[in-house]
Backbone as a ProteinNet text record, in pm:
[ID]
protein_1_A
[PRIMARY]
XXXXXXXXXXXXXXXXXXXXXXXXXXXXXXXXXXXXXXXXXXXXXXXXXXXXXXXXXXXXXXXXXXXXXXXXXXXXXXXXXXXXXXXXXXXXXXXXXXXXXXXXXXXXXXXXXXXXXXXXXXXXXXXXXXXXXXXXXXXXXXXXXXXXXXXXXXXXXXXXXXXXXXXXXXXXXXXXXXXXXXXXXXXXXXXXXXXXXXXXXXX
[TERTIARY]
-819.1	-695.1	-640.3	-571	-589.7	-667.6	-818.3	-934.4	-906.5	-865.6	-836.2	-730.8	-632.3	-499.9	-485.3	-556.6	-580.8	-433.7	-428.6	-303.2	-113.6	-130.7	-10.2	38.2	-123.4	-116.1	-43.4	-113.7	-105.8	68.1	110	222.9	318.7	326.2	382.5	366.8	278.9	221.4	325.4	316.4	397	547.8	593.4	734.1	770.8	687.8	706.6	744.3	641.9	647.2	679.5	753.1	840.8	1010.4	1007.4	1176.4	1156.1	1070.4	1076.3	1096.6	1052.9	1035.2	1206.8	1240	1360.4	1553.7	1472.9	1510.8	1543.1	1438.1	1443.2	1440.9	1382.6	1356.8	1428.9	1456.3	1533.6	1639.4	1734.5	1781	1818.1	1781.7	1829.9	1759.3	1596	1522.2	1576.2	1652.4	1721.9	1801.2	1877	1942.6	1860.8	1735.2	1673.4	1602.3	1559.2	1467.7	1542.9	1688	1760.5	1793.1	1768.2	1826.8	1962.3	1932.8	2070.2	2082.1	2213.1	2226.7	2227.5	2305.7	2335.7	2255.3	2145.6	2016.1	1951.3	1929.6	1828.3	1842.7	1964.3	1989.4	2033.8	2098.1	2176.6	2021.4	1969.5	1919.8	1741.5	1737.7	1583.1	1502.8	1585.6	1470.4	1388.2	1321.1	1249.2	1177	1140.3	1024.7	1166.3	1287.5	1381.2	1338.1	1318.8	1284.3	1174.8	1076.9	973	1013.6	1049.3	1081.9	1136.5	1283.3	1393.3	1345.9	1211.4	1177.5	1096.7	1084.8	1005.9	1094.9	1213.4	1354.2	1438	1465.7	1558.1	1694.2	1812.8	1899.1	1957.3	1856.5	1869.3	1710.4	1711.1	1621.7	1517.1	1708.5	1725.8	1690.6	1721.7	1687.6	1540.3	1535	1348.4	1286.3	1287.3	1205.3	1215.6	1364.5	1375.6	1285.8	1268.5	1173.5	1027.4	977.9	837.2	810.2	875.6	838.8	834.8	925.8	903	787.6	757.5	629.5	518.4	494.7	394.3	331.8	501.6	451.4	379.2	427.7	428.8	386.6	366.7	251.7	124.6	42.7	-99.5	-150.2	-39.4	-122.8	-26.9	9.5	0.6	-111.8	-167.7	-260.4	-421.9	-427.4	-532	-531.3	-486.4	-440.6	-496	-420.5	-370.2	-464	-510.4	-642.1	-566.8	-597.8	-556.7	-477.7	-509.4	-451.1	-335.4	-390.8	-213.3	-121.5	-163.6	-67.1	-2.5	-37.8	0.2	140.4	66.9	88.9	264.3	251	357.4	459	411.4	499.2	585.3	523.5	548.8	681.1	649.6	678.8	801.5	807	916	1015	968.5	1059	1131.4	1063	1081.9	1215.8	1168.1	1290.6	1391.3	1433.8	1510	1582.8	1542.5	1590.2	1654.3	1568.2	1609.5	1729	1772	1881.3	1978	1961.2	2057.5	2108.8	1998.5	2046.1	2111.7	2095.5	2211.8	2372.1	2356.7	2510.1	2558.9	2511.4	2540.5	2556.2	2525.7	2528.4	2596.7	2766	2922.8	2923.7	2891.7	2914.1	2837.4	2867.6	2851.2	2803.1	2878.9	2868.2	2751.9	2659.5	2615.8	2467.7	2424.3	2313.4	2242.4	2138.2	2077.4	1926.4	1890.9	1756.9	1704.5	1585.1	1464.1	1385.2	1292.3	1155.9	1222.4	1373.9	1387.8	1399.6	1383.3	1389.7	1214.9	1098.7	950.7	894.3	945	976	1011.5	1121.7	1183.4	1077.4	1010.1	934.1	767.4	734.4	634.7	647.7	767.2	858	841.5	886.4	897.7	771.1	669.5	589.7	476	507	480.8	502.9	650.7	681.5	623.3	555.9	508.6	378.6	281.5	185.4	238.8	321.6	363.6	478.1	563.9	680.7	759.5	645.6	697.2	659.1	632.2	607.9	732.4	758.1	915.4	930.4	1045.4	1088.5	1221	1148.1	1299.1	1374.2	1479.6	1569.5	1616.6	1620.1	1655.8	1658.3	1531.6	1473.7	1545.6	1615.8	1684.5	1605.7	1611	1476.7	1431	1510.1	1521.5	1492.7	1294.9	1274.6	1384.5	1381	1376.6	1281.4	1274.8	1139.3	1154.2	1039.2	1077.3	1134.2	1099.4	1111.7	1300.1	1356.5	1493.2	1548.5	1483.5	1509.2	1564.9	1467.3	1431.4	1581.5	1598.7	1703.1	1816	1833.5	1948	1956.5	1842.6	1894.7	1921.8	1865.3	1907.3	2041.5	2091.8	2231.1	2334.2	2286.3	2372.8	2364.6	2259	2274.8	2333.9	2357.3	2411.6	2518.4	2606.1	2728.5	2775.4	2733.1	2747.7	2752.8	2667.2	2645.6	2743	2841.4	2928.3	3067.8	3050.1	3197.9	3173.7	3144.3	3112.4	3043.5	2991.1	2984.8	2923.9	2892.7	2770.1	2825.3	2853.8	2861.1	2723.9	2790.1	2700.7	2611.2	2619.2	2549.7	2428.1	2398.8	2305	2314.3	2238.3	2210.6	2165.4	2250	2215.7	2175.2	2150.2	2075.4	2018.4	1959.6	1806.2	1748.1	1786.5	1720.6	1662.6	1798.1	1735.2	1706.8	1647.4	1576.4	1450.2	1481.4	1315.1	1216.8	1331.1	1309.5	1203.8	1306.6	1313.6	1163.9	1137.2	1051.8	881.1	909.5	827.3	767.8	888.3	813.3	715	784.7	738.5	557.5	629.9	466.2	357.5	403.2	304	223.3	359.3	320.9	241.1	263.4	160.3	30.7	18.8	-88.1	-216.5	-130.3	-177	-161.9	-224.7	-178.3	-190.5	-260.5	-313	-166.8	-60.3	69.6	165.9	171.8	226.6	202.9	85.4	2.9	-21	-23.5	-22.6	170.3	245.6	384.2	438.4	372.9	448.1	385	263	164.1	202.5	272.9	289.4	447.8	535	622.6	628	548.3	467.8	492.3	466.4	510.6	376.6
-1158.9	-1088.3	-1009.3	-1067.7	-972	-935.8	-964.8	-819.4	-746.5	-723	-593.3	-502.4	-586.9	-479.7	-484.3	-451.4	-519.7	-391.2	-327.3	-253.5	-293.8	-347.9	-475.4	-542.3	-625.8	-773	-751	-633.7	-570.2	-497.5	-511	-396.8	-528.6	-608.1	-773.1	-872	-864.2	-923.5	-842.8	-750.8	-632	-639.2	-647.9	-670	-823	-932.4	-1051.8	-1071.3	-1022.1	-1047	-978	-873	-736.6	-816.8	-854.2	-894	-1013.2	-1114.1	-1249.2	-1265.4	-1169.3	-1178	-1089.5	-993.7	-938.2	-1041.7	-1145.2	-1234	-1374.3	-1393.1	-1489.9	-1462	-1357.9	-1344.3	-1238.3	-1175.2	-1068.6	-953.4	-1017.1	-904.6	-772.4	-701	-589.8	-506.7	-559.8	-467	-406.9	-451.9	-431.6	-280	-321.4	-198.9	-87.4	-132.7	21.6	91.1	-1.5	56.3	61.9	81	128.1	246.5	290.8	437	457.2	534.7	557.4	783.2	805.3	937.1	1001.7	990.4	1014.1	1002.2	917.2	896.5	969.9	1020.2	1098	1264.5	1300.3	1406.5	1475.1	1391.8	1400.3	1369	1292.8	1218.9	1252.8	1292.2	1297.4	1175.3	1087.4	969.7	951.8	1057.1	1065.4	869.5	873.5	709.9	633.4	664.8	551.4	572.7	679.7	731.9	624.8	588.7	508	355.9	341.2	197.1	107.6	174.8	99.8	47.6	56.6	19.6	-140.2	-144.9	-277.8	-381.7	-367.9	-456.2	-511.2	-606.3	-649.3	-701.7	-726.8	-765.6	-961	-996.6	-1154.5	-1201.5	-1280.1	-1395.8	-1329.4	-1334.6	-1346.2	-1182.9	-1044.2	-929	-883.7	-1013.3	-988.4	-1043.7	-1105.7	-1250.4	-1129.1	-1094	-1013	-915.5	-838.6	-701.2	-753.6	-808.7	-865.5	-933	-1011.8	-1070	-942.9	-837.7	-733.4	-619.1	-654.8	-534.4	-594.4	-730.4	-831	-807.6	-836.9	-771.2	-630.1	-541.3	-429.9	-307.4	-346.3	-324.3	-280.9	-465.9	-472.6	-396.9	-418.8	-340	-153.7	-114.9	-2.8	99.2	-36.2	15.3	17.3	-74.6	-81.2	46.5	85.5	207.8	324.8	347	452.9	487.2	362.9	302.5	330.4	327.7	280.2	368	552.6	644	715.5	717.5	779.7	649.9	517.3	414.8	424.2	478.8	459.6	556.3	687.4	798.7	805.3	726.4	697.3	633.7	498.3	412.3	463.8	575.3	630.6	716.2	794	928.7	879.2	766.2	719.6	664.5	627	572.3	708.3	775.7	925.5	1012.5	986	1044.7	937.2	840.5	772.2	817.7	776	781.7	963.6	1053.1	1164	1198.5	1154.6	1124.5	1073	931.7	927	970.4	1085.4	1128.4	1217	1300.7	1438.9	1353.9	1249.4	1224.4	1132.5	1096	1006.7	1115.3	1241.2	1270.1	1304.7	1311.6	1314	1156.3	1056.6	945.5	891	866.2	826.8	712.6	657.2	445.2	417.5	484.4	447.8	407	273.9	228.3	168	173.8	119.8	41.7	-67.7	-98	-150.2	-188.4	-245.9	-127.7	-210.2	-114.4	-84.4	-124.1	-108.7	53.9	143.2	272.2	279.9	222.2	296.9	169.3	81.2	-26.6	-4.1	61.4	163.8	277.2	322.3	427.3	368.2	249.7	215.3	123.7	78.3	11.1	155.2	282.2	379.5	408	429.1	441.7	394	250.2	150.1	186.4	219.8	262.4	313.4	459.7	582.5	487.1	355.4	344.6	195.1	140.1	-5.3	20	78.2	121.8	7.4	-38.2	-185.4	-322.8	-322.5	-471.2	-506.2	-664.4	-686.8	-717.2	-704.2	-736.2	-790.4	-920.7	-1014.1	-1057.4	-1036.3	-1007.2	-1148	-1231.2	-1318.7	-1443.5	-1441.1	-1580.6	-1588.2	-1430.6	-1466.9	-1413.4	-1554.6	-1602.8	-1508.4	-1382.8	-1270.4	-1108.8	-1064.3	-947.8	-843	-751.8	-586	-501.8	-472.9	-323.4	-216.6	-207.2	-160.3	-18.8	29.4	174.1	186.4	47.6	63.6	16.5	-96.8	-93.2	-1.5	97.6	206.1	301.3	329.3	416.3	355	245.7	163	145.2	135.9	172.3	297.2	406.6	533.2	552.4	525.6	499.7	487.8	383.6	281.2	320.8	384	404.6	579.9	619.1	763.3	714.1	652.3	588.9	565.6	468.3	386.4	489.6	624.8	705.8	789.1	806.3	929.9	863.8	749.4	635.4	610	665.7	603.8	437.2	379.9	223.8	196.8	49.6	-27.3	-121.5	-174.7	-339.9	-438.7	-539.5	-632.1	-577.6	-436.3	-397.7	-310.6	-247.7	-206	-112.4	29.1	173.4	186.5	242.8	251.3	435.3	528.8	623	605.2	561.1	516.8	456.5	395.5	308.2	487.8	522.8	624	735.1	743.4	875.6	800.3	682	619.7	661.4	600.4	578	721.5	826.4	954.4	1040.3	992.3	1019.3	933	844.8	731.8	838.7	835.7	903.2	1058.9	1154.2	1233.9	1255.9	1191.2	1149.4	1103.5	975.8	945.7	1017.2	1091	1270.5	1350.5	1384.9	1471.9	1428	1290.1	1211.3	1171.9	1160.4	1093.2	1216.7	1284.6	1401.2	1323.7	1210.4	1143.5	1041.7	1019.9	951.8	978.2	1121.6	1150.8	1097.8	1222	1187.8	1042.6	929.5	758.2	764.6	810.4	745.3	778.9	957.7	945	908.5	862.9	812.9	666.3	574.2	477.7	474.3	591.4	628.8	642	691.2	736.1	876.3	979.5	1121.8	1182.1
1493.1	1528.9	1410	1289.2	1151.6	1120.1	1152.9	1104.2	1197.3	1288.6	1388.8	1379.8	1311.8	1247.3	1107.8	1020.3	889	806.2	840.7	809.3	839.3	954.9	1018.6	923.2	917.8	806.7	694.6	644.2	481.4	465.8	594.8	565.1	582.6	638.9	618	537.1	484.1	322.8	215.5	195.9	170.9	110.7	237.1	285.9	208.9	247.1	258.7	124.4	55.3	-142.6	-197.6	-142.8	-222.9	-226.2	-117.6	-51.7	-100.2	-98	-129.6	-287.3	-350.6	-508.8	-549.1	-487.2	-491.5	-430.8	-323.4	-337.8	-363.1	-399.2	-517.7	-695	-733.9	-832.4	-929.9	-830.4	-961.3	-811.5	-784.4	-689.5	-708.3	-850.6	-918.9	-814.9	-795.3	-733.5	-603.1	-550.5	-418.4	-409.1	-581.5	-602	-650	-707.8	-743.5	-678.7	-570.2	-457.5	-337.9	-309.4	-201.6	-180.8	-79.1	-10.3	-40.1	-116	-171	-233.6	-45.4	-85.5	-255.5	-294.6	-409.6	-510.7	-522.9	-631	-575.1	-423	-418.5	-400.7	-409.2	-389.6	-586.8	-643.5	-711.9	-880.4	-852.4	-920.2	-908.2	-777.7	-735.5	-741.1	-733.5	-695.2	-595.9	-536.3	-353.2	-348.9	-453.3	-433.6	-301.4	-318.5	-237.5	-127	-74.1	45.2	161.9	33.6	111.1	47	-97.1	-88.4	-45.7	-1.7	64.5	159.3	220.9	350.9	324.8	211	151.9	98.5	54.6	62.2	172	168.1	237.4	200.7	252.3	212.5	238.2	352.3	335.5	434.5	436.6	503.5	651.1	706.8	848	897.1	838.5	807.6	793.7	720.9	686.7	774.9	863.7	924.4	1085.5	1103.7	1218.4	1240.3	1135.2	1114.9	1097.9	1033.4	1028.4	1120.2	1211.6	1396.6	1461.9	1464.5	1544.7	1502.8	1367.3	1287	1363.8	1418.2	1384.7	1581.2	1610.8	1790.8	1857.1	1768.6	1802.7	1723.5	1580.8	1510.9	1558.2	1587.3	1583.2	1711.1	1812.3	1938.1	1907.4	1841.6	1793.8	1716.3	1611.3	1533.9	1619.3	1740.8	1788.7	1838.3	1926.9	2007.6	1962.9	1831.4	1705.4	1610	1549.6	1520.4	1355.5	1216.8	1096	1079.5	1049.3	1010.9	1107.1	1235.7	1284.7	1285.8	1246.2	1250.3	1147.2	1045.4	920.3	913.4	941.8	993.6	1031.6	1171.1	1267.8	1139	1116.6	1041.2	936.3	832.7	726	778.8	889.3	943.2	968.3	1052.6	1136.2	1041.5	931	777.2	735.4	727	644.3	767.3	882.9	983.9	975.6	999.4	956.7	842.9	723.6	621	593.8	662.6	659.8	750.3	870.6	935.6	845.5	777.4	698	587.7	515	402.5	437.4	540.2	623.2	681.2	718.4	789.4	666.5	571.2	446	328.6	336.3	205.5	85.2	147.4	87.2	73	64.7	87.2	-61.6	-185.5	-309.4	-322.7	-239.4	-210.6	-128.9	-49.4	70.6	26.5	77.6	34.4	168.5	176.7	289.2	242.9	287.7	266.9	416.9	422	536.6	608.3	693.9	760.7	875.9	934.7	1046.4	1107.5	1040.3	1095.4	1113	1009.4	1068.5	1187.3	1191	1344.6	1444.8	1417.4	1558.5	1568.9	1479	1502.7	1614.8	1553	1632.2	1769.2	1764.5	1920.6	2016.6	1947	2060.8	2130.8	1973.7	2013.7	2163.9	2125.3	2216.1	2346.7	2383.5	2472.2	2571.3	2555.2	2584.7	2641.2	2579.5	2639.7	2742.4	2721.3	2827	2838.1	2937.9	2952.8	3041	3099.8	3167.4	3117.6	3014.2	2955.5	2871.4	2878.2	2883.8	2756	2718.5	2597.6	2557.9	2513	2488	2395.5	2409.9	2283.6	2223.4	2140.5	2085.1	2131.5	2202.6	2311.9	2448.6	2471.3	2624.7	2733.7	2788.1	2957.8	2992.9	3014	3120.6	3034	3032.1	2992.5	3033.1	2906.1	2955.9	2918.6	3058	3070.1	2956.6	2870	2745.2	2766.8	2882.7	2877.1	2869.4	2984.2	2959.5	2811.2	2768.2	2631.5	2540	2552.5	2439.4	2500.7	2639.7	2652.5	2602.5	2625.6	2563.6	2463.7	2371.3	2202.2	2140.7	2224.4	2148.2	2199.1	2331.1	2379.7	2300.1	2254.7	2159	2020.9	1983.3	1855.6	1801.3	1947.9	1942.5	1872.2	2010.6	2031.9	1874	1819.9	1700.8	1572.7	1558.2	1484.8	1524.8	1617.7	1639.6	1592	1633.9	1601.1	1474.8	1354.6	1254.1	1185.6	1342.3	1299.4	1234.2	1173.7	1112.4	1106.9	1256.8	1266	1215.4	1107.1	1065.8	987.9	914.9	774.2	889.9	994.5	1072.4	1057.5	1019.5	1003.5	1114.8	1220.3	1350.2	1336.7	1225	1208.7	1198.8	1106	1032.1	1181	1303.5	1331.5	1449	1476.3	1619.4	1512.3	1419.2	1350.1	1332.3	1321.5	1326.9	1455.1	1547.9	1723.3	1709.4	1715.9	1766.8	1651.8	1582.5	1484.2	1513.4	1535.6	1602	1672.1	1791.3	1934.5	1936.8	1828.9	1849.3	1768.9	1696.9	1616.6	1663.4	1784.4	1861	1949.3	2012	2080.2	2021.6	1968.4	1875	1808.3	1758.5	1729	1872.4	2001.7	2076.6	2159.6	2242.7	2353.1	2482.6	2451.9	2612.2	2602.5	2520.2	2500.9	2616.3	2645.9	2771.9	2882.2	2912.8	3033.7	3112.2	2995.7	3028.9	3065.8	3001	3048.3	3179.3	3177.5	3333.6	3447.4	3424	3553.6	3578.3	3444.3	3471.6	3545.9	3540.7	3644.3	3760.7	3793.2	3924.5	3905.5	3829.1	3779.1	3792.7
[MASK]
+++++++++++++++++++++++++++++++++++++++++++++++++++++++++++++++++++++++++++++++++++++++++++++++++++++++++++++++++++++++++++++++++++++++++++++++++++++++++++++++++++++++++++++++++++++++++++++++++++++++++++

């Protein structure tokens, strides 16, 4: 099963001992490898761009994102196969983070870390090929059909991005520039990406 997504593994191995060593060992790293407008505009630090995505800010942050890399990942990369997975993942970090450096960029203070924007990028992805396989949110009994899923998080993360929110420390940009970056990448990577979603519509 990890020789078949050997890129998954590696990108959770990754995560695991970047964040684990940043939190246990030296939390400075948190601050030097965070998305942060102002270092990168001001400063040119672009490396934040892709590191921030290898930090986390606690446990429970990290454990969330690496169960969801781990679901939806490996049957991404099978699909996708090593390089448009990579591809997607990177891309979907890079739209994210590029969403937030445009609505963050008067904002001096604003720091963001985790993979959850190139996650959202390969969840969407997902989408486009199992639009009806369920997905359950925090062990509750009762799937949602990913396809409604997915409308309901960009919903919500409009919502949240127009109201200025970030209930509970959540970059609800980063997450739908991921989404929205994800998807189109997969589009373009995949041409047969379509053609599978709306047949599984009945379209």
């Amino acid at each position: 099963m990890f020789l078949e997504t050997p890129w998954t593994t590696l990108l959770i191995l990754i995560n695991l001992l970047v964040s684990g060593y940043a939190l246990l060992v030296d939390p400075s790293l948190i601050d030097r490898w965070a998305f942060r407008p102002l270092h990168i505009l001001r400063g040119r630090e672009y490396h934040r761009m892709i590191t921030a995505g290898f930090v986390h800010v606690g446990w429970a942050h990290l454990a969330f994102n690496m169960i969801t890399l781990f679901f939806f990942g490996r049957p991404m990369e099978v699909l996708m196969g090593p390089v448009r997975f990579l591809l997607i993942y990177f891309g979907a970090e890079l739209a994210g983070h590029g969403l937030s450096l445009w609505l963050h960029r008067n904002r001096p203070t604003y720091a963001a870390v985790g993979a959850s924007g190139a996650i959202s990028g390969l969840l969407f992805g997902y989408c486009l090929f199992f639009p009806f396989d369920r997905i359950y949110l925090f062990f509750f009994p009762v799937g949602i059909p990913a396809v409604l899923f997915a409308i309901g998080y960009v919903v919500l993360s409009i919502y949240a991005v127009r109201r200025g929110i970030e209930e509970g420390g959540i970059a609800h940009e980063a997450h739908l520039g991921g989404a929205l970056g994800g998807l189109l990448l997969t589009l373009l990577l995949e041409p047969r990406a379509l053609p599978i979603f709306l047949r599984q519509l009945g379209l």
